[in-house]
KOLKOL-276039 format. One record per atom (N, C-alpha, C, O): residue in three letters; y, x, z. Coordinates in pm, whole numbers, plus 32768, in hexadecimal, padded with zeros to 4 digits. Example, Ala and Ser with C-alpha at 12.3 -4.5 7.8 and 13.67 -1.06 7.14 Angstrom:
BEGIN
ala7DC78527830C
ala7E3E84CE830C
ala7EB68528830C
ala7EB48590834E
ser7F1F850582C4
ser7F96855782CA
ser8003850A8313
ser8072853D8324
***
This chain:
BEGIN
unk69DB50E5DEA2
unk6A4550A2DE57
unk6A135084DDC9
unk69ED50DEDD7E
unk6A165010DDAD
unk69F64FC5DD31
unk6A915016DCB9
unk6B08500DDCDA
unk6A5F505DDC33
unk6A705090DBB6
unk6ACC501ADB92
unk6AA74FA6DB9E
unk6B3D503ADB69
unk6BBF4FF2DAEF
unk6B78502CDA66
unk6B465099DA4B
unk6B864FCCDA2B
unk6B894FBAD9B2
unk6BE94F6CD953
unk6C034EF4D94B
unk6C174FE3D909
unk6C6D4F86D8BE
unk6C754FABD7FB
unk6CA25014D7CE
unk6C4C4F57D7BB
unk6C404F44D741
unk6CD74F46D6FC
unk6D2C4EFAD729
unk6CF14F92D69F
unk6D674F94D627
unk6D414FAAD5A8
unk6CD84FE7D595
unk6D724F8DD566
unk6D7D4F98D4B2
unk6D9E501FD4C8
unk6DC65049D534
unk6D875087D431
unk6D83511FD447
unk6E115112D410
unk6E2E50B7D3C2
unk6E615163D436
unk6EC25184D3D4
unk6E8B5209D383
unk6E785262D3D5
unk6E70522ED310
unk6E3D528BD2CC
unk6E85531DD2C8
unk6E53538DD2D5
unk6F1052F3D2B2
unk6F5D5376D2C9
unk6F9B5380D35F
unk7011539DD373
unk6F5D536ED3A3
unk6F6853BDD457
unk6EEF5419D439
unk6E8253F8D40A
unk6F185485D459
unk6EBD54F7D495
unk6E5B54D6D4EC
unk6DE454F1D4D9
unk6E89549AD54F
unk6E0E5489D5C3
unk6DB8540BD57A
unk6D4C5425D546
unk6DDD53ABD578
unk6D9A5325D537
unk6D375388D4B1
unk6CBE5374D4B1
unk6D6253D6D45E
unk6D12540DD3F8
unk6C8D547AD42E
unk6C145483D418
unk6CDC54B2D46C
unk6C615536D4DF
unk6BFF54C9D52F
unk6B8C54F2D545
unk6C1C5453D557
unk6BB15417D5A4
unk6B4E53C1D541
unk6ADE5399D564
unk6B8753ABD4C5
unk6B38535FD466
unk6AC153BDD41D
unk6A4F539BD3FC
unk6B1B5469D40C
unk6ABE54ACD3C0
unk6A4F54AFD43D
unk69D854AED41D
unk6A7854B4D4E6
unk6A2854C7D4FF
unk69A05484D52F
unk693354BCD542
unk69C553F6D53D
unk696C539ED53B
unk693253B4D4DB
unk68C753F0D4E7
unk695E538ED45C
unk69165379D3F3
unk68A85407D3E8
unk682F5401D3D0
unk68F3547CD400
unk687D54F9D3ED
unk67FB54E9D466
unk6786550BD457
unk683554AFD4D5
unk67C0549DD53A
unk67555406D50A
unk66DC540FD520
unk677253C1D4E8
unk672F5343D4AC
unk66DB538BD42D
unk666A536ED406
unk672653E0D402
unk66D35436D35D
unk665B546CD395
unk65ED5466D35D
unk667754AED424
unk661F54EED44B
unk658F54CED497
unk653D5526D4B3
unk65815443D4B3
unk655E53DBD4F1
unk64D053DBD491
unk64D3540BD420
unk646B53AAD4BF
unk63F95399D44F
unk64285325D415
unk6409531ED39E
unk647352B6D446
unk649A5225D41A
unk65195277D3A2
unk65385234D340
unk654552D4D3AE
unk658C52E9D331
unk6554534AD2EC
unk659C5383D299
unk64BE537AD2FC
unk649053E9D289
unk6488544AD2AA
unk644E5492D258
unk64B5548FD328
unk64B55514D381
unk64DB5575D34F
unk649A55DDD343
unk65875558D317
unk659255BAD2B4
unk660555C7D2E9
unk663B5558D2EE
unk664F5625D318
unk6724563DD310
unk6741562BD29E
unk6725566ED23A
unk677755D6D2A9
unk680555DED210
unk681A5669D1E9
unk67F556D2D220
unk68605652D179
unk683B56F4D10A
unk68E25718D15C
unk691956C9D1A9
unk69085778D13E
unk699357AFD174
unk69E4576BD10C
unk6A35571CD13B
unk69E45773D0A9
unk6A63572BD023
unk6A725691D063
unk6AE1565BD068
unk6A015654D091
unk6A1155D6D0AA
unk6A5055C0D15D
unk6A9B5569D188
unk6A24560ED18D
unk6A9F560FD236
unk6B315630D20A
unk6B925617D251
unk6B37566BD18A
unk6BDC56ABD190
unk6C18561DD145
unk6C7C55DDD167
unk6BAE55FCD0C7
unk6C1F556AD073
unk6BF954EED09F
unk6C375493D067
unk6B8D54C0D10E
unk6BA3543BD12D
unk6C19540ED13C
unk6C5B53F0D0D9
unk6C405404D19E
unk6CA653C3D1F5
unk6D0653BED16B
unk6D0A5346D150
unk6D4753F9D11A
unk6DA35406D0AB
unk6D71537AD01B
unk6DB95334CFD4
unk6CD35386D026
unk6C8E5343CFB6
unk6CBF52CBD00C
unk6D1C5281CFEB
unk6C8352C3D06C
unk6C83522FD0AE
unk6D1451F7D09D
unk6D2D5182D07E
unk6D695251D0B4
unk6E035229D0D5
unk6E1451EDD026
unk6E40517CD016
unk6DF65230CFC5
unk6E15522ACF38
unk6DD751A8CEFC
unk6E03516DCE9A
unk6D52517ECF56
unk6D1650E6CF06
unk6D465088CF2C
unk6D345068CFA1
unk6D855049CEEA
unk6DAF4FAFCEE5
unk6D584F5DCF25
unk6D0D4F2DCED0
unk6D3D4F33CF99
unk6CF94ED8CFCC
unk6C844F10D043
unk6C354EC9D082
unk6C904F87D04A
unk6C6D4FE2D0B2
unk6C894FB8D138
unk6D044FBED13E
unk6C654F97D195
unk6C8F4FBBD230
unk6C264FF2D264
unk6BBA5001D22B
unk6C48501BD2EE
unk6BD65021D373
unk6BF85037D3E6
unk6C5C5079D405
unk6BA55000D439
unk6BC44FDCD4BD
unk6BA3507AD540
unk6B4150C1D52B
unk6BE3508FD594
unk6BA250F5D5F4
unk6B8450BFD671
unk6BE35079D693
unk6B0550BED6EA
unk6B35509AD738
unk6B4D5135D7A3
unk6B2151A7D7AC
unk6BAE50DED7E5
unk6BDA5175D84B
unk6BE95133D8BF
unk6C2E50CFD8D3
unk6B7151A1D948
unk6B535187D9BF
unk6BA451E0DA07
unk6BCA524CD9DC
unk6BBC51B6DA6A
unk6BE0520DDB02
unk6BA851DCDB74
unk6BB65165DB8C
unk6B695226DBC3
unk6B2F5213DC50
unk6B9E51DEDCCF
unk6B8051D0DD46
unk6C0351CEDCA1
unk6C5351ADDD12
unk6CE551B2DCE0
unk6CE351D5DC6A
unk6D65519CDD0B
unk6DEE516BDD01
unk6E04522CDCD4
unk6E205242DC5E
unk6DFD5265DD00
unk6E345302DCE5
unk6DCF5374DC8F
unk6DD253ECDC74
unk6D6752EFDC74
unk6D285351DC21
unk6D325379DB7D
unk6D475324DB27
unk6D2653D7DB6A
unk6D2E53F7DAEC
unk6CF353ADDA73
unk6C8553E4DA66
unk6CFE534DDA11
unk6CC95312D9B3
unk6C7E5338D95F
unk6CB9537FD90D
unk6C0A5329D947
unk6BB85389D910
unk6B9C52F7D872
unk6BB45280D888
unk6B72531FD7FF
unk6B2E52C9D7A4
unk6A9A52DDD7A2
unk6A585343D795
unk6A745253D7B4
unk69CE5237D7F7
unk697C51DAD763
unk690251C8D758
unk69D451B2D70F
unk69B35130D697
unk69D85154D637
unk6A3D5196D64E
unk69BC514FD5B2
unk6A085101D53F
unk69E550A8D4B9
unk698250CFD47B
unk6A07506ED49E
unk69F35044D413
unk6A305033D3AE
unk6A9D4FFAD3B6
unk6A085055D34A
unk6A4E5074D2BE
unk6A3A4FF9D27B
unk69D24FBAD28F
unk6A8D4FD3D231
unk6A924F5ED1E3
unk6ADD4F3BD14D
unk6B564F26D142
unk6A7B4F3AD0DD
unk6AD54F27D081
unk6AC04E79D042
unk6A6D4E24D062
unk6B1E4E77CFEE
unk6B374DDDCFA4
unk6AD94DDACF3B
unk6AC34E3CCEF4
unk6A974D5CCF2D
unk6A5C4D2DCE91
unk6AA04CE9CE96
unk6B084CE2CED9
unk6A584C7DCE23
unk6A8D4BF5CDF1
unk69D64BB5CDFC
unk69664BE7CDF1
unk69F84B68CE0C
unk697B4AAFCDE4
unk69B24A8FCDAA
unk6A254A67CDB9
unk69404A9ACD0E
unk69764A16CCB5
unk696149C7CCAC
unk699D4975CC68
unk68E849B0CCFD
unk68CC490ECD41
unk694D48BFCD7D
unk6960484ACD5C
unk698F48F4CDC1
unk69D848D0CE30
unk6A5C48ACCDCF
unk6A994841CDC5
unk6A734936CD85
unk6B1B4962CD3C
unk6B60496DCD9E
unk6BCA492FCDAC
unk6B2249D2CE0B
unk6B724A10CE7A
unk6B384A8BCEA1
unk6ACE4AB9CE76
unk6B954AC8CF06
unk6BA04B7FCF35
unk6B2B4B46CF77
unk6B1C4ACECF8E
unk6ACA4BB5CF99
unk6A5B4BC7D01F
unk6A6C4C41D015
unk6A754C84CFAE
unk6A774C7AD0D6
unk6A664CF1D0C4
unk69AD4D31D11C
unk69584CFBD162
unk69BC4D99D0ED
unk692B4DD4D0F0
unk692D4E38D154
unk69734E9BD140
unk68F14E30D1B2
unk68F24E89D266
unk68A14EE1D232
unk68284ECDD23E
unk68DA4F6BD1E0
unk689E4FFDD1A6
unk683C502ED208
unk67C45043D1FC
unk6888503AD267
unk686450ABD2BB
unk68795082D37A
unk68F15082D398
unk68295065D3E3
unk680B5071D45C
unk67D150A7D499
unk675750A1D49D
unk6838510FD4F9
unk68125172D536
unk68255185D5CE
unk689D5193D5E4
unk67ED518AD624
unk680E5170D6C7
unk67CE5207D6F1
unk67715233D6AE
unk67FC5249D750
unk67EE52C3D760
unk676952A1D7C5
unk67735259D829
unk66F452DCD79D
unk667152C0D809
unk668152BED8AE
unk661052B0D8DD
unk66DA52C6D90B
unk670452D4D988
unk6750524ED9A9
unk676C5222DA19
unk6772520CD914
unk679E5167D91A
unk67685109D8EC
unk678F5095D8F8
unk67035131D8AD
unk66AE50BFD870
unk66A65078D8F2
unk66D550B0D954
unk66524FC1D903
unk664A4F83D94A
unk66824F38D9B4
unk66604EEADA0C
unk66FA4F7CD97E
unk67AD4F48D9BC
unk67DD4EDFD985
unk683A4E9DD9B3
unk678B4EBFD8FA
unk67D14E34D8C3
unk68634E71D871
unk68AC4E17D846
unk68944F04D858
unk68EA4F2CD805
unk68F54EDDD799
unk69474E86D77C
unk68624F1DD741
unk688C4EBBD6A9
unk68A04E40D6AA
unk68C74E14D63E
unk68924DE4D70F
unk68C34D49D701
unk697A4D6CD742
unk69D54D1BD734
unk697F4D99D758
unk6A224DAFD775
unk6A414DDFD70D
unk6A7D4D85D6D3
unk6A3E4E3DD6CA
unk6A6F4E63D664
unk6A504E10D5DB
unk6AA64E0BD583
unk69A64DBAD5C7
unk69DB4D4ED580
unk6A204CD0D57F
unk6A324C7FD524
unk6A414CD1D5F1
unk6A9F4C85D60D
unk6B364C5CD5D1
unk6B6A4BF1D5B2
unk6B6A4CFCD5CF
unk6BE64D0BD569
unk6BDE4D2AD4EC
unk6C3B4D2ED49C
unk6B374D4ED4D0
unk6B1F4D48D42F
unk6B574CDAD40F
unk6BB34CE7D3BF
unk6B344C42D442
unk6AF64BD7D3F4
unk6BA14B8BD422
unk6BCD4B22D3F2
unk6BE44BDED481
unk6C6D4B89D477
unk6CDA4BA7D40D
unk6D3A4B6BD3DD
unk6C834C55D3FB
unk6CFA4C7CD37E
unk6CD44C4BD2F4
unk6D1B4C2DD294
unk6C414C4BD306
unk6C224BE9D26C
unk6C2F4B59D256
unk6C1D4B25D1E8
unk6C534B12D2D1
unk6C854AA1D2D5
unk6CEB4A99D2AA
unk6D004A4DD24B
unk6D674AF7D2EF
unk6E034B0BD2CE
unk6DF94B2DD230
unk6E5B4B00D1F5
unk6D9A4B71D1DA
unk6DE34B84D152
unk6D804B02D11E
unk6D714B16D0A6
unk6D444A9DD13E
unk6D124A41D0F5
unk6C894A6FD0D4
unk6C784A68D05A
unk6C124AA1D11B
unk6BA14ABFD0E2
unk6B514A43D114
unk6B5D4A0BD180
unk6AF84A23D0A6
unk6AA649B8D0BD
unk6A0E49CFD0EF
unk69B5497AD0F7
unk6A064A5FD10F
unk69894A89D15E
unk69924B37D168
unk69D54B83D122
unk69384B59D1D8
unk69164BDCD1DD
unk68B04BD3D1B0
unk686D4B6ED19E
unk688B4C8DD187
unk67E44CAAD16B
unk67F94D31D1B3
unk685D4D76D1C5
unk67634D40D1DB
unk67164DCFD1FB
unk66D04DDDD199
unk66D94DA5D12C
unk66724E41D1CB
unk65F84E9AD1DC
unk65C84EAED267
unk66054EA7D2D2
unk653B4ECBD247
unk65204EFED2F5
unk648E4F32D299
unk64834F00D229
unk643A4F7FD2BD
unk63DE4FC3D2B7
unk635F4F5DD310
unk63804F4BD385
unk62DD4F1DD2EB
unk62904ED3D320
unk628E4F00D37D
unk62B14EB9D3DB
unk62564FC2D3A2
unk6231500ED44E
unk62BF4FD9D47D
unk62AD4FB0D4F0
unk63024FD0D46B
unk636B4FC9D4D5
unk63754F2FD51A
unk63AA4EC8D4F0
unk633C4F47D57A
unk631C4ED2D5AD
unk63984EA2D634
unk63A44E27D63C
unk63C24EC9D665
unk64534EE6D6B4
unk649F4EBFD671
unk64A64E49D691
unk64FC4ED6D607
unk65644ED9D5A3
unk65374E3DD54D
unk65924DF9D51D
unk64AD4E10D543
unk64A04D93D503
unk648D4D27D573
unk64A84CB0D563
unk64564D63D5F5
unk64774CFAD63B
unk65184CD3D66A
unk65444C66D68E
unk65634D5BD65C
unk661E4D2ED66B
unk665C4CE6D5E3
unk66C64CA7D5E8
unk661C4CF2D57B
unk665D4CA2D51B
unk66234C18D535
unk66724BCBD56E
unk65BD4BEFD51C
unk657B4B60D551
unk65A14B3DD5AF
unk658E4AC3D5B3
unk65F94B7DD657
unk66434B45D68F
unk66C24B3CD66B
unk67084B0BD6C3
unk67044B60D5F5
unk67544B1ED5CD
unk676B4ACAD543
unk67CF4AB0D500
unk66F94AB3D53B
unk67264A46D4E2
unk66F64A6FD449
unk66FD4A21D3EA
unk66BA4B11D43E
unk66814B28D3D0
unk65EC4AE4D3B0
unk65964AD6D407
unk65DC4ABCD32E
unk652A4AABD308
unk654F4AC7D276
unk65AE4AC2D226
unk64904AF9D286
unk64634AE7D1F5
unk64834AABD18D
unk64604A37D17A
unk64E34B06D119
unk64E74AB0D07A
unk64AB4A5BD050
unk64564A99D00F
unk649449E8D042
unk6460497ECFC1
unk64B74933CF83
unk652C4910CF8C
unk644E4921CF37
unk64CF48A0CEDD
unk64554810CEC7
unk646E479ACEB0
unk63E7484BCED7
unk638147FACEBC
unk62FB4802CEEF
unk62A64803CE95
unk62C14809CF8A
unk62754842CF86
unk61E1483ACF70
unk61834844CFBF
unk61E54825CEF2
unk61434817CE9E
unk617B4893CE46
unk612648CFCE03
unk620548C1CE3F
unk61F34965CDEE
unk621349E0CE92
unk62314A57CE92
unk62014992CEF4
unk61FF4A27CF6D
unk62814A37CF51
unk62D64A10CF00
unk62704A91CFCA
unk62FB4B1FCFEC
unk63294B53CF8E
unk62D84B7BCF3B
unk63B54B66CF75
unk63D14BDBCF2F
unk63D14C7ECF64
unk63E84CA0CFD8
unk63BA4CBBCF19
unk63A84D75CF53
unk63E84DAACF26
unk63E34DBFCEAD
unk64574DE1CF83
unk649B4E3CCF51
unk643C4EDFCEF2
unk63CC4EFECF1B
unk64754F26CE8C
unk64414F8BCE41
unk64AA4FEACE07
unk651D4FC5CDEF
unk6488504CCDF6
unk64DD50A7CDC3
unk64BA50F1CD30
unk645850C3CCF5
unk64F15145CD00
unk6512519FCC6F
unk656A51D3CC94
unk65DB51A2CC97
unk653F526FCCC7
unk658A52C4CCB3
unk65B5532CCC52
unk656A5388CC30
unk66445318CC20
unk66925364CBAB
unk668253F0CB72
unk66695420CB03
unk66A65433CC29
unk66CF5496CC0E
unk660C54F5CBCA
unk660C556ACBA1
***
């Protein structure tokens, strides 16, 4: 029997919707594609609350069952917060975080689940998505390039843009 899948927006304050986000997200942390690290404990207890608290926050879960009576398990998710383009002088939002539990990769999840990314950033008026993806990750860049992601330019005699970091703390 061919796996249901079905994609929703998180509601942040449901219990279950929050327990399946910390836990994706802690299994994706744990992933070499996220750094092979568990989330710290302070950060499993205030996600779901932070997320609920940012203005322009969503994310998507997907949740499988093997059959009509089976139990729904969460197999996906992605986190998503709002910028702005001031190119544009419009919202884009930015796909944080994609996470598919390794037993679903190759199911084509994350194109279901970006699927309702790009309808809910449609619905508030965004004039584009952005990622990240890590170059090794070669799986995860061939699912964005099937949908419709490429390489930054604006000009290309100045190349790609690269994403970089500075960290604060």
């Amino acid at each position: 029997m061919t796996a249901m899948v079905d994609v929703r927006v998180v509601d942040y304050a449901n219990p279950r919707d929050a327990q399946a986000l910390v836990t994706l997200l802690d299994a994706y942390a744990r992933d070499p594609a996220g750094g092979g690290e568990p989330l710290a404990p302070e950060v499993k207890a205030c996600l779901p609350q932070a997320l609920r608290q940012r203005q322009g926050a969503f994310s998507v879960i997907a949740w499988a069952r093997d059959g009509a009576d089976a139990e729904e398990l969460p197999v996906g998710l992605i986190n998503c917060l709002e910028g702005f383009s001031t190119f544009a002088c419009r919202l884009l939002v930015n796909v944080h975080d994609v996470a598919v539990l390794q037993a679903w990769r190759g199911r084509r999840v994350t194109q279901q689940m970006l699927a309702v990314v790009e309808r809910v950033a449609r619905e508030r008026g965004a004039c584009k998505l952005t990622l990240e993806v890590l170059q090794g990750n070669l799986p995860a860049v061939r699912a964005y390039e099937r949908e419709g992601f490429a390489g930054y330019t604006l000009d290309p005699a100045m190349g790609q843009a690269q994403f970089m970091q500075k960290w604060l703390d």
